[in-house]
Backbone as a printed PyTorch tensor [residue, N CA C, xyz], in Angstrom:
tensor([[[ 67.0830, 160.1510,  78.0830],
         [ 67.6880, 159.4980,  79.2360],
         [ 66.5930, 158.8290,  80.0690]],

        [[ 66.5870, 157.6780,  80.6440],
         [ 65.5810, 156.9450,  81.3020],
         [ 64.5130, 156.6480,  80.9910]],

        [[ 64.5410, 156.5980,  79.1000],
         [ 63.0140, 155.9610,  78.6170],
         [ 62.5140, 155.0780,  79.0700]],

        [[ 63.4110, 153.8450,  79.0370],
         [ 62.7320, 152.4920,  79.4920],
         [ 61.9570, 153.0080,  80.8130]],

        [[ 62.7030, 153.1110,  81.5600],
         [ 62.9140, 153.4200,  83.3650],
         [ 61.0680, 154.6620,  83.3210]],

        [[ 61.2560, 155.6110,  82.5240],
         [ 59.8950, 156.5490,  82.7430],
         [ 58.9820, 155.3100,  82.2760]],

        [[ 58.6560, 154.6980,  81.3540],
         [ 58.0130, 154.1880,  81.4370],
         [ 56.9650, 153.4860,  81.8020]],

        [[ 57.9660, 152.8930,  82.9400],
         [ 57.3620, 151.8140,  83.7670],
         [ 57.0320, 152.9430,  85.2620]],

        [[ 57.6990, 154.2710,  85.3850],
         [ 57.6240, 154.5120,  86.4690],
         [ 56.2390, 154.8490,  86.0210]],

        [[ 56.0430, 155.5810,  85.1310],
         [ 54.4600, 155.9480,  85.0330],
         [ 53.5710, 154.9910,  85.5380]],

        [[ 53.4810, 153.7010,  85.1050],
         [ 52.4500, 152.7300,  85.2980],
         [ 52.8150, 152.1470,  86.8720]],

        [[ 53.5940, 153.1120,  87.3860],
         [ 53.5260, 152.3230,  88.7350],
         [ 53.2900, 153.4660,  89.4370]],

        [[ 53.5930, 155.0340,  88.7780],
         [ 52.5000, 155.7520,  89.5380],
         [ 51.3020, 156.1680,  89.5130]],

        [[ 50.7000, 155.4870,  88.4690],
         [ 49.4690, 155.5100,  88.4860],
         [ 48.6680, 154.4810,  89.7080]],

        [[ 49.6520, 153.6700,  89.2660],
         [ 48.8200, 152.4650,  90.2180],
         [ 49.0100, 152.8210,  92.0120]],

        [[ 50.8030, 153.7140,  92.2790],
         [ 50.3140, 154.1980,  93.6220],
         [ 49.2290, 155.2020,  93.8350]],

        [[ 48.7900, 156.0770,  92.6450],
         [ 47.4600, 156.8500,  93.1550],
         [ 45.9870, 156.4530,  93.3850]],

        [[ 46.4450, 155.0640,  92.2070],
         [ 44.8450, 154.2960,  92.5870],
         [ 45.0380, 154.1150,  94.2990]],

        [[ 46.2620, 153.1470,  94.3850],
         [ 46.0970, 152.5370,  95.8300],
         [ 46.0110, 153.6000,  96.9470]],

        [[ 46.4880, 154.6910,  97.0850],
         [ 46.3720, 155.7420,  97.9490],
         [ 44.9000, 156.2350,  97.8130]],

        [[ 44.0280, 156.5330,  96.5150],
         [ 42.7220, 156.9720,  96.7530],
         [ 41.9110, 155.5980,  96.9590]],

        [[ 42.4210, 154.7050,  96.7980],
         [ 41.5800, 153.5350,  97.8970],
         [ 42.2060, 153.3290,  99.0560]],

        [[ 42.8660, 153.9310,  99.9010],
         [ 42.7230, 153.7080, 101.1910],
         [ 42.1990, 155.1600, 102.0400]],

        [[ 42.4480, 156.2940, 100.9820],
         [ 41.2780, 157.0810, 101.4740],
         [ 39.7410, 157.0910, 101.5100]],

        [[ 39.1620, 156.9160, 100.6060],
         [ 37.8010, 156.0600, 100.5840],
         [ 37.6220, 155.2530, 101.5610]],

        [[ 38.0290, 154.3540, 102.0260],
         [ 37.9490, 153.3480, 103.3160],
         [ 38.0430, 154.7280, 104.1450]],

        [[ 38.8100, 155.2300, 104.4270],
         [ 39.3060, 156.2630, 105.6040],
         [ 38.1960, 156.8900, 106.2850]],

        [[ 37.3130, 157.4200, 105.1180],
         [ 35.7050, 158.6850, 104.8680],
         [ 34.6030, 157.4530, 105.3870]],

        [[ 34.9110, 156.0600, 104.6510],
         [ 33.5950, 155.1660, 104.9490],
         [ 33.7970, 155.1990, 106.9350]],

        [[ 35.0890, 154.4250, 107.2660],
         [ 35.3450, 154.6200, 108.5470],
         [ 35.3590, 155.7820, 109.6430]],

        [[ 35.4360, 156.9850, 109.1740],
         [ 35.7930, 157.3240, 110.3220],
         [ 37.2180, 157.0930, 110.6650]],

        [[ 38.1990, 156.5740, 110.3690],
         [ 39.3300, 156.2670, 110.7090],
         [ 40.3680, 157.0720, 110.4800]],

        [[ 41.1810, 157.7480, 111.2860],
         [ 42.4060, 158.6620, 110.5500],
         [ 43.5250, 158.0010, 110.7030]],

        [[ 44.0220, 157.3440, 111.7310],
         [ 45.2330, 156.9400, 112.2330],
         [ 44.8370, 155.5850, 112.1740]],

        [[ 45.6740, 154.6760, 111.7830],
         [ 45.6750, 152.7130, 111.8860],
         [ 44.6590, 152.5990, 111.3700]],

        [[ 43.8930, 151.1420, 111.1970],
         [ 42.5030, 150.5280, 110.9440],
         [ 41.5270, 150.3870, 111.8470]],

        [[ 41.7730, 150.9700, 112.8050],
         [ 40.6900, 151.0180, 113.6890],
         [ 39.4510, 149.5170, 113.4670]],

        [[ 40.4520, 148.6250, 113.6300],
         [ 40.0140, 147.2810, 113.9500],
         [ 39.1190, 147.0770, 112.8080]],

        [[ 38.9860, 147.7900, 112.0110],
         [ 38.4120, 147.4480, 110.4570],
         [ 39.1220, 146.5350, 109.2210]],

        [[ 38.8980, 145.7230, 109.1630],
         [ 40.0560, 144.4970, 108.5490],
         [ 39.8810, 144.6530, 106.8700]],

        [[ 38.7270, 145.4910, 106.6760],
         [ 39.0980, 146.1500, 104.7720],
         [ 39.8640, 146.9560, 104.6480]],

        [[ 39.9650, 148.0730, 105.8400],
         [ 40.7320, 149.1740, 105.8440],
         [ 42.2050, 148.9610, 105.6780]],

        [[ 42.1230, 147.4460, 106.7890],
         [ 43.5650, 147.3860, 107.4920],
         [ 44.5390, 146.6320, 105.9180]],

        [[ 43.4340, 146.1500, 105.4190],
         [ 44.1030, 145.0090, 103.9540],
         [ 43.9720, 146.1460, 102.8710]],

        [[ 43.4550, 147.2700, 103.0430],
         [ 43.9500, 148.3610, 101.9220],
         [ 45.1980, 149.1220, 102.6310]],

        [[ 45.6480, 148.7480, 103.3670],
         [ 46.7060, 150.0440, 104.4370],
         [ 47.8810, 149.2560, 103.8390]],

        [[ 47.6070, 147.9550, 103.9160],
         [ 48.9690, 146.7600, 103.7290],
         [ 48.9860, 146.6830, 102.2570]],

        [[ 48.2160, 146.7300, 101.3440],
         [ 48.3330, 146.8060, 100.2490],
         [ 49.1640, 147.8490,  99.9780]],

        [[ 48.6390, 148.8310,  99.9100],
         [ 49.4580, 150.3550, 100.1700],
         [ 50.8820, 150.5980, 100.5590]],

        [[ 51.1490, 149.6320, 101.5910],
         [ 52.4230, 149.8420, 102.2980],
         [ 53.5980, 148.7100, 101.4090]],

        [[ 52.7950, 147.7820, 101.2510],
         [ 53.6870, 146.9170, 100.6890],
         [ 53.8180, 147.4270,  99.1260]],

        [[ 53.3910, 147.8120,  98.2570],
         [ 53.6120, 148.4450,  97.2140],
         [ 54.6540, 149.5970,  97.2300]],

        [[ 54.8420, 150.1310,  98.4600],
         [ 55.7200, 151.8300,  98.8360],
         [ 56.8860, 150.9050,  99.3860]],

        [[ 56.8620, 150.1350,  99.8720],
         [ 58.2850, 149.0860, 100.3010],
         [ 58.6660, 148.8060,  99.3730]],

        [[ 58.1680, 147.8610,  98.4380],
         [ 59.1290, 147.7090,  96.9190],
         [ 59.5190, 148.3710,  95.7970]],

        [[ 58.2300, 149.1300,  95.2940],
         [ 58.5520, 149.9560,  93.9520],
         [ 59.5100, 150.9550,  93.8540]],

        [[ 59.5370, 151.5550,  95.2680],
         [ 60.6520, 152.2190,  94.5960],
         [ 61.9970, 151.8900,  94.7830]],

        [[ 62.3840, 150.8200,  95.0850],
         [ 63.4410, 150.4420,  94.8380],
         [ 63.6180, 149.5930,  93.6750]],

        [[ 63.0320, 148.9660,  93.6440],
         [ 62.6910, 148.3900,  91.8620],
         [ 62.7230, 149.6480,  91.2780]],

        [[ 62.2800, 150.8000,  91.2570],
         [ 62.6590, 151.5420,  90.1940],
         [ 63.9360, 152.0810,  90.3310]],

        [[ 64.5970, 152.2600,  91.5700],
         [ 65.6280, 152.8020,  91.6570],
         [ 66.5740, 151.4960,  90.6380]],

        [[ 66.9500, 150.3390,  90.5340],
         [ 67.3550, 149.3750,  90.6690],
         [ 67.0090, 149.3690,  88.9800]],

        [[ 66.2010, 149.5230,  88.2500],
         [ 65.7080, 149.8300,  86.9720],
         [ 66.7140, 151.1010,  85.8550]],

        [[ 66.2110, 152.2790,  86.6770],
         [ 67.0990, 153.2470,  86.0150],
         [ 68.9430, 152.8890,  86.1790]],

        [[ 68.9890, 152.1220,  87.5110],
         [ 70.7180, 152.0960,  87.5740],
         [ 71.2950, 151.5160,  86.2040]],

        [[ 70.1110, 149.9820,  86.6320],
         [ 70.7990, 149.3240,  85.2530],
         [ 70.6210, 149.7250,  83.9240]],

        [[ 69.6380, 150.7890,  83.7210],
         [ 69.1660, 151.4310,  82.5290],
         [ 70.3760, 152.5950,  81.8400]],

        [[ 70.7850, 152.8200,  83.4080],
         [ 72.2800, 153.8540,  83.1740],
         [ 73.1770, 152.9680,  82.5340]],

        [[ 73.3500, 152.1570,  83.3320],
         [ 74.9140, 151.5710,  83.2810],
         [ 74.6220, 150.8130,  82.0380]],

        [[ 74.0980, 150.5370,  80.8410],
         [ 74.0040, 150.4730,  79.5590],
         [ 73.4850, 148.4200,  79.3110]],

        [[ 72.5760, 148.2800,  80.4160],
         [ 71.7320, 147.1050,  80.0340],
         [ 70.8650, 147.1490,  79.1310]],

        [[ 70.5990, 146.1460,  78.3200],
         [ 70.0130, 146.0490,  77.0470],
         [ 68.4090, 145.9870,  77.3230]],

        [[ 67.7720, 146.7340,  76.3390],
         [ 66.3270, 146.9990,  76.0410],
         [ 65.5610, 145.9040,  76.5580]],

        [[ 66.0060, 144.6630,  76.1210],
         [ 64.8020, 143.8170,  76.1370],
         [ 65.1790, 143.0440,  77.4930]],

        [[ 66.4590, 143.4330,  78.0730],
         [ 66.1650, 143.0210,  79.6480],
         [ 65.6180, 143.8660,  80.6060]],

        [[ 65.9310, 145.1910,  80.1300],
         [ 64.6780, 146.4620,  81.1270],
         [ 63.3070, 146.0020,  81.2220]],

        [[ 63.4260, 146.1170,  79.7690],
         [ 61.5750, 145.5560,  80.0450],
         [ 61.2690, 144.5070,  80.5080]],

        [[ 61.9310, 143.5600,  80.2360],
         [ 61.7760, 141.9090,  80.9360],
         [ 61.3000, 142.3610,  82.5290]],

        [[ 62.6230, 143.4340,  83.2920],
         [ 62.1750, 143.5600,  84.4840],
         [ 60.8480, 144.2640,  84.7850]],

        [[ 60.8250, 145.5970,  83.9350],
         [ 60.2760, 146.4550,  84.0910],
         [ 58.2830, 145.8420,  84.3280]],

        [[ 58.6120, 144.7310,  83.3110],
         [ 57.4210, 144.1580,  82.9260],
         [ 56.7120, 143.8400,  84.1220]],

        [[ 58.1080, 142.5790,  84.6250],
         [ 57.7920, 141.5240,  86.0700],
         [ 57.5840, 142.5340,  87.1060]],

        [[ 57.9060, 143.7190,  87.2260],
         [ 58.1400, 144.4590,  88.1900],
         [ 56.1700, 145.0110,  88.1480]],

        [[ 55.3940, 145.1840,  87.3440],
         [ 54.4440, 146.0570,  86.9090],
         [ 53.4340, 145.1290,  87.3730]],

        [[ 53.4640, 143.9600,  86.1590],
         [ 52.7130, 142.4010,  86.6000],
         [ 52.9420, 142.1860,  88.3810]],

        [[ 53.7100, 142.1720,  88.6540],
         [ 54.2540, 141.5460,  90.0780],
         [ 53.4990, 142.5270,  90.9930]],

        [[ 53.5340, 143.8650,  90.7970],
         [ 52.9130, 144.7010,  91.5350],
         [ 50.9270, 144.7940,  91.6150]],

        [[ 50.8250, 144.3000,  90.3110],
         [ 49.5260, 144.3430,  90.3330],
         [ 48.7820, 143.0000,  90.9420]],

        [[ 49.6320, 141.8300,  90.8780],
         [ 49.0440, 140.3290,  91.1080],
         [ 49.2870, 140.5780,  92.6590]],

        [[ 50.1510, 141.3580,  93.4010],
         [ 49.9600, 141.6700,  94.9420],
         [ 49.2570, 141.9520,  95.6030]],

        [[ 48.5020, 143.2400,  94.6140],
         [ 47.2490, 144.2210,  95.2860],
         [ 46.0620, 142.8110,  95.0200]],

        [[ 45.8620, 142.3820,  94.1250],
         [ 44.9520, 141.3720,  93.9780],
         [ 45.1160, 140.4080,  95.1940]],

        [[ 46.1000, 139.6220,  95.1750],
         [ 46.5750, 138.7590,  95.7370],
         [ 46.3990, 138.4080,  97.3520]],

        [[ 46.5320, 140.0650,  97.9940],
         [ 46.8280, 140.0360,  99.2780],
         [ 45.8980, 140.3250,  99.7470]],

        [[ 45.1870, 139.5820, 100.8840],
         [ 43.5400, 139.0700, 101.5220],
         [ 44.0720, 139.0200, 103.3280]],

        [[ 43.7260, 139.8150, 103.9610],
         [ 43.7630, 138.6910, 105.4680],
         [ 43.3150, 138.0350, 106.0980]],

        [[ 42.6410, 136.9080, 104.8480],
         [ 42.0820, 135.9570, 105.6610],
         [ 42.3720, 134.5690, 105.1240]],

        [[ 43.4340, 135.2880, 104.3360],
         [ 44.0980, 134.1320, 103.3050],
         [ 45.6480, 134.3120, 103.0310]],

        [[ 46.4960, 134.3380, 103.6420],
         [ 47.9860, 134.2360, 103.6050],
         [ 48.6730, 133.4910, 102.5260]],

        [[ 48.3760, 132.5650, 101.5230],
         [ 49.1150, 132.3850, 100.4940],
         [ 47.7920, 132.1480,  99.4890]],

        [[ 48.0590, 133.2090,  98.5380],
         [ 47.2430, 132.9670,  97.2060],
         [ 47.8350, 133.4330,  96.3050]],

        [[ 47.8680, 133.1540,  94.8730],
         [ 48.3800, 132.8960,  93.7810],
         [ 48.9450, 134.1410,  93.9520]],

        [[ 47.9740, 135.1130,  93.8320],
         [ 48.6240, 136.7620,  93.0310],
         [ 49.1620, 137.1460,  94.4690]],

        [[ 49.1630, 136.8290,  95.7130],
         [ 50.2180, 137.2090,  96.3150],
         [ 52.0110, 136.5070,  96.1170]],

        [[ 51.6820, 135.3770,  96.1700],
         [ 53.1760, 134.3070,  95.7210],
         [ 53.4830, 134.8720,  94.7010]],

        [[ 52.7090, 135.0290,  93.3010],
         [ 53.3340, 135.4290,  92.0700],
         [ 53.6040, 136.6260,  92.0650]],

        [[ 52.7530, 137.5620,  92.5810],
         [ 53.3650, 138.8710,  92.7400],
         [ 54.5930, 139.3180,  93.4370]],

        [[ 55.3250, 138.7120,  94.7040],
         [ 56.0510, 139.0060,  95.2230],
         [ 57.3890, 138.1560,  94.4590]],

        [[ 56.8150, 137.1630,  93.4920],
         [ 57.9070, 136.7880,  92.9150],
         [ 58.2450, 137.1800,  91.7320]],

        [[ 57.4820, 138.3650,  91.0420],
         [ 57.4100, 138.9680,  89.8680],
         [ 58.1390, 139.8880,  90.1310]],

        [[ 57.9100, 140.6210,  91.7170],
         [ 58.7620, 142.3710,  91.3860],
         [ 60.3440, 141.4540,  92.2580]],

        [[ 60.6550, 140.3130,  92.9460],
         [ 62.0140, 139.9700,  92.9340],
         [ 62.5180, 139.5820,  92.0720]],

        [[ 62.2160, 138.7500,  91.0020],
         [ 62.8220, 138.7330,  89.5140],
         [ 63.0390, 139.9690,  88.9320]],

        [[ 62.3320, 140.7330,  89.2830],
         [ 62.6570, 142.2170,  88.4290],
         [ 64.0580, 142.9440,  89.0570]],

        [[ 63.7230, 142.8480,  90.3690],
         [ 64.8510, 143.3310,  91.4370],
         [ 66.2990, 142.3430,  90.9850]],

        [[ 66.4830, 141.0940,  90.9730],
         [ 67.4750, 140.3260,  90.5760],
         [ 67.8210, 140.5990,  89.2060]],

        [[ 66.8040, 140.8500,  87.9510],
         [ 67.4360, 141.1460,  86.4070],
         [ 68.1450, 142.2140,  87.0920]],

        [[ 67.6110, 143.4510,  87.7170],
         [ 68.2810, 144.5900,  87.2500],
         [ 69.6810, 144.7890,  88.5750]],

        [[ 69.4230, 144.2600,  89.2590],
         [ 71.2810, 143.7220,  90.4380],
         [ 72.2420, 142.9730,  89.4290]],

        [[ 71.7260, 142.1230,  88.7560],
         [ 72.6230, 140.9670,  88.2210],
         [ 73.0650, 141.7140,  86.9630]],

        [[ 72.2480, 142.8790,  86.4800],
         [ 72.8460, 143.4750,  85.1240],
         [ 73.8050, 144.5270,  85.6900]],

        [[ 73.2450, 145.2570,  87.1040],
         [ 74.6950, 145.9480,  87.0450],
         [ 75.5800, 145.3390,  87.6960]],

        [[ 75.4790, 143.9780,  88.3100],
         [ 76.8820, 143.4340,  88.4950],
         [ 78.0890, 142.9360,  87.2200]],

        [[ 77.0900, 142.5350,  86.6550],
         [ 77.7770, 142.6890,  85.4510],
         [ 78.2660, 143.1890,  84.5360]],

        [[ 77.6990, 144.4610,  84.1440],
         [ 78.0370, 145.9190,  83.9310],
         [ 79.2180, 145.8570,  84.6080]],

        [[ 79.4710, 145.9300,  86.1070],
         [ 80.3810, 146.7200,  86.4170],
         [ 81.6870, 146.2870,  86.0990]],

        [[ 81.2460, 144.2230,  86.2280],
         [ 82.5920, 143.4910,  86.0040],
         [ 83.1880, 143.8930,  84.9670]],

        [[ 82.2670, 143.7260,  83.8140],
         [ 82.4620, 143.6360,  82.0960],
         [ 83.0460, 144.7940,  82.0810]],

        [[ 82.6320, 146.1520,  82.5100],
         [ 82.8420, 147.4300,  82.5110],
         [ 81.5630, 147.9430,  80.9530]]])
């Protein structure tokens, strides 16, 4: 039950433990416990961090639904894929001193394609039955 779906959750919790032990590291270099304490590496690993915990897990939630409701293999992964790619071209991507760059645009448009395959499969699911 939830092969596809474990899958991908693995590779996206790996990648939240990278991002969590890099914003602790900043934390030890700073001195910082609470906010960024006006440290703008800290503050662009905090947002990295946060914005990764805002999407993934609803992309995964949104993954296993349609994985339940009996969507086909090679559209899980299609999402599962965009969802993984999308997450990683973000952490790259996202700079504050630079508001649109590639792996931020493509990333945020990788894990909403993923989010739309897997809405649009269980809307359809549900119609089709």
């Amino acid at each position: 039950m939830f092969e596809i779906t474990a899958v991908y959750t693995v590779a996206l919790a790996a990648m939240h433990q990278g991002l969590t032990y890099y914003v602790i590291m900043d934390r030890a270099r700073t001195h910082v416990s609470i906010g960024h304490g006006d440290d703008m590496q800290l503050a662009t690993r905090i947002r990295r961090h946060g914005n990764f915990i805002e999407a993934a897990p609803l992309a995964l939630i949104l993954l296993a639904l349609a994985e339940a409701s009996g969507t086909s293999a090679l559209w899980l992964h299609l999402a599962g894929t965009a969802l993984v790619l999308g997450r990683v071209l973000h952490v790259f991507g996202l700079h504050h001193d630079r508001p649109a760059t590639f792996g931020r645009i493509a990333g945020t448009l990788g894990t909403t394609a993923a989010m739309v395959i897997c809405a649009s499969a269980l809307v359809q699911n549900a119609i089709l039955g």
